[in-house]
C-alpha positions in Angstrom: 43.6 0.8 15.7 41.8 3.0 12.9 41.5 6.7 13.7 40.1 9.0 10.9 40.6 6.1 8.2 44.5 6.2 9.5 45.8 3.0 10.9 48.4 3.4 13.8 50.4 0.6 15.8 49.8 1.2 19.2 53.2 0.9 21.2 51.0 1.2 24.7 47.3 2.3 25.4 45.5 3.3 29.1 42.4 1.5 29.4 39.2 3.5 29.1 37.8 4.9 32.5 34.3 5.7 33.1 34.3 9.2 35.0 32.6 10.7 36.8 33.3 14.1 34.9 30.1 14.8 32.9 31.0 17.1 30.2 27.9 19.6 29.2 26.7 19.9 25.3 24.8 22.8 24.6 21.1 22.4 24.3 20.0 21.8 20.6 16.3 22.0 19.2 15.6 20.5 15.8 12.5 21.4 14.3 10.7 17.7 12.7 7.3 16.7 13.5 7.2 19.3 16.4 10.7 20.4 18.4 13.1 17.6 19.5 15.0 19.1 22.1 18.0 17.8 23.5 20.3 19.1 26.4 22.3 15.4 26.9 25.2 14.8 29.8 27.7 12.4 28.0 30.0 10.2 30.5 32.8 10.8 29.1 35.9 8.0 28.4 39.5 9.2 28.3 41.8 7.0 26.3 45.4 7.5 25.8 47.4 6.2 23.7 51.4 6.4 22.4 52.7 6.0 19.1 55.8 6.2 17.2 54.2 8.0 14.3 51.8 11.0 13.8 48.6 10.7 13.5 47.5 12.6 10.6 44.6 14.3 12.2 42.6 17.8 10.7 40.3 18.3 13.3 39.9 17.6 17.0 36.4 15.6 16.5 37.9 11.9 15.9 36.1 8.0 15.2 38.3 5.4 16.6 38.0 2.1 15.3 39.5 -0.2 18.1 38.7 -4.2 18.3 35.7 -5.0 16.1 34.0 -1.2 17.7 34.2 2.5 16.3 34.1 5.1 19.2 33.5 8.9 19.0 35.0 11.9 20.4 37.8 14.3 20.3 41.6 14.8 21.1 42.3 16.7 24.3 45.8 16.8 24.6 48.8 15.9 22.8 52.5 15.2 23.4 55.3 14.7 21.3 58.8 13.6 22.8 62.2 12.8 20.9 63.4 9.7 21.9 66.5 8.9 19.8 68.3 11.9 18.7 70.8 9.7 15.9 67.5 9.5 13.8 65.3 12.2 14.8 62.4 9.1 16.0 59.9 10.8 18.7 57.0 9.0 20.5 53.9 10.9 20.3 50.9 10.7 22.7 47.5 11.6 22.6 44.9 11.8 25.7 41.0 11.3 23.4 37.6 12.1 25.3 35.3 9.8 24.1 31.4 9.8 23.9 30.0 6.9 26.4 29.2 4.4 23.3 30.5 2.3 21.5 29.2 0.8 18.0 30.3 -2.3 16.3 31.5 -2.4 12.9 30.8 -5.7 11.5 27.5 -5.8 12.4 26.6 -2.6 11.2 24.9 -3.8 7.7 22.0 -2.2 5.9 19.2 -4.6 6.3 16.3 -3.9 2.9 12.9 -4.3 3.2 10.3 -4.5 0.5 10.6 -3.3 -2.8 9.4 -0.5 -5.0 8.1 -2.8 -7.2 6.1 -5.1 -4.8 2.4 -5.2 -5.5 1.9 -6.5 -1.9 3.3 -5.9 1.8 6.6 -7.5 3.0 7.2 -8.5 6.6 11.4 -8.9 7.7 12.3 -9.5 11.3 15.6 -7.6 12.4 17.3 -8.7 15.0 17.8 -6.8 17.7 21.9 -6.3 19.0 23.4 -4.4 21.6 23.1 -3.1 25.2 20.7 0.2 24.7 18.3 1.4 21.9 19.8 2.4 18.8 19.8 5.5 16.8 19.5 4.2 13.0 19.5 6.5 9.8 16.9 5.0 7.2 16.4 5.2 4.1 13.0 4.8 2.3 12.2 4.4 -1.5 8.6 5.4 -2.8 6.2 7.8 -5.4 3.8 8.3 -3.1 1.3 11.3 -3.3 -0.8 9.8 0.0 -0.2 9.2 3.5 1.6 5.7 4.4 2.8 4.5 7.2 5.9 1.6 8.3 4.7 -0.4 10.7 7.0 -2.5 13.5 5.5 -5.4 15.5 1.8 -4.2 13.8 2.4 -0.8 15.3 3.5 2.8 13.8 7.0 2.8 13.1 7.2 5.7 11.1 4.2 8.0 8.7 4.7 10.0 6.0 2.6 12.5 4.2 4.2 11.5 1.0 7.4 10.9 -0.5 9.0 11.9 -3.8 11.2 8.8 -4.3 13.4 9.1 -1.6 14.0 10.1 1.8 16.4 9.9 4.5 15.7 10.2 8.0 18.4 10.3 10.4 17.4 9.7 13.9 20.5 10.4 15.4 20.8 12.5 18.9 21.6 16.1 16.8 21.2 15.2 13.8 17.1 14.6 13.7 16.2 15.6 10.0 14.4 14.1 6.9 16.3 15.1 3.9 15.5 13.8 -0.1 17.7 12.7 -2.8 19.0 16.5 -3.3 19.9 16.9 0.6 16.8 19.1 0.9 15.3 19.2 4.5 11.7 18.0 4.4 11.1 17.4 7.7 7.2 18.6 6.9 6.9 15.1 5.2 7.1 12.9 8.4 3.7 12.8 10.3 5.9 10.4 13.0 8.5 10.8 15.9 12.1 10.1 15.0 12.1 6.6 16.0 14.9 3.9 18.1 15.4 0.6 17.5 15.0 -2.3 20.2 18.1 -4.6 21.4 15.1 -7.1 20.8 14.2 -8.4 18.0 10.9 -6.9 15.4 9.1 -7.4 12.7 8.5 -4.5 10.3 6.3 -4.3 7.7 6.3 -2.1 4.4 3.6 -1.4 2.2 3.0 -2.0 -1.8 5.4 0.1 -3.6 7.5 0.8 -0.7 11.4 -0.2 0.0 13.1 0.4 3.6 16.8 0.6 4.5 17.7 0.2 7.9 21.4 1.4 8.7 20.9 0.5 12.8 23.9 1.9 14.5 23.7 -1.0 16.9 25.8 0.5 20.0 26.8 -0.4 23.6 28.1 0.8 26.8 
């Protein structure tokens, strides 16, 4: 198990349990192409786990890596008992609220799309993974002055006004922004909604002169 890039040797784990304690997140509105307002009830997971070592942990907001998935969430308690007094050793355990998915790891690859340098349109079909849509974070390369627009399955995927050689749009729950190479916001440039991806598979298709990255975030319950 992997939590905050620290590996720890488990000595025993509780199983996660679906609850039925809903824990409330504020209400967050994001301005993009209009306001994206979200006011989400997360089914929490508790895990617990025990230890020999400390976790070297900075903050209470935690990703746990934990066979082939990466969970988020945060520690909620924590316990530390001495169980051999010759040597000093003490057992430490830690109670984690987790957000209801999880997201694989291995699968998690950037799949690229087109090229900058392409003098025509390029068609890749992505297959589609996991139990519910996913929230990607893209990445799309072009100088263009004029509207364009991505298409998936000969449909709007996403539209831009223009784009100055780079933008990143994160269409994450929270996160919903278009930034550029320099981190500026420039949510004024997308002309579509933050868009999911499909457990099923799609075609997209990119025009001339245009290069997508598509970091899915496939995820499950």
């Amino acid at each position: 198990m992997i939590i905050n890039g620290y590996r720890v040797s488990m000595l025993e784990s509780r199983p996660y349990i679906d609850r039925t304690k809903r824990v409330q997140k504020r209400a967050k509105t994001v301005t993009g192409n209009g306001d994206f307002a979200y006011n989400p009830r997360y089914e929490t997971r508790e895990f617990t786990f025990t230890a020999y070592e400390e976790v070297k942990i900075t903050s209470d907001d935690i990703t746990l890596d934990l066979d082939g998935y990466r969970y988020y969430g945060e520690i909620i308690d924590f316990e530390s008992e001495l169980v051999n007094k010759n040597i000093h050793r003490r057992k430490y355990r830690y109670t984690c609220l987790l957000q209801p998915f999880k997201y694989e790891i291995a699968t998690n690859t950037v799949t690229t799309i087109g090229s900058t340098a392409n003098t025509t349109s390029t068609t890749v079909t992505l297959t589609g993974r996991g139990e519910i849509e996913a929230e990607p974070v893209l990445t799309v390369y072009a100088t263009k002055t004029e509207e364009f627009t991505i298409l998936r399955d000969g449909a709007e995927f996403l539209k831009f006004k223009s784009c100055p050689g780079l933008l990143i749009i994160d269409c994450r729950t929270h996160k919903l922004n278009v930034y550029d190479a320099n981190g500026v916001v420039r949510n004024d440039l997308l002309l579509s909604d933050f868009p999911t991806l499909s457990r099923t598979d799609a075609d997209f298709t990119v025009p001339a002169g245009v290069r997508l990255d598509i970091l899915p975030n496939w995820r499950s319950r």
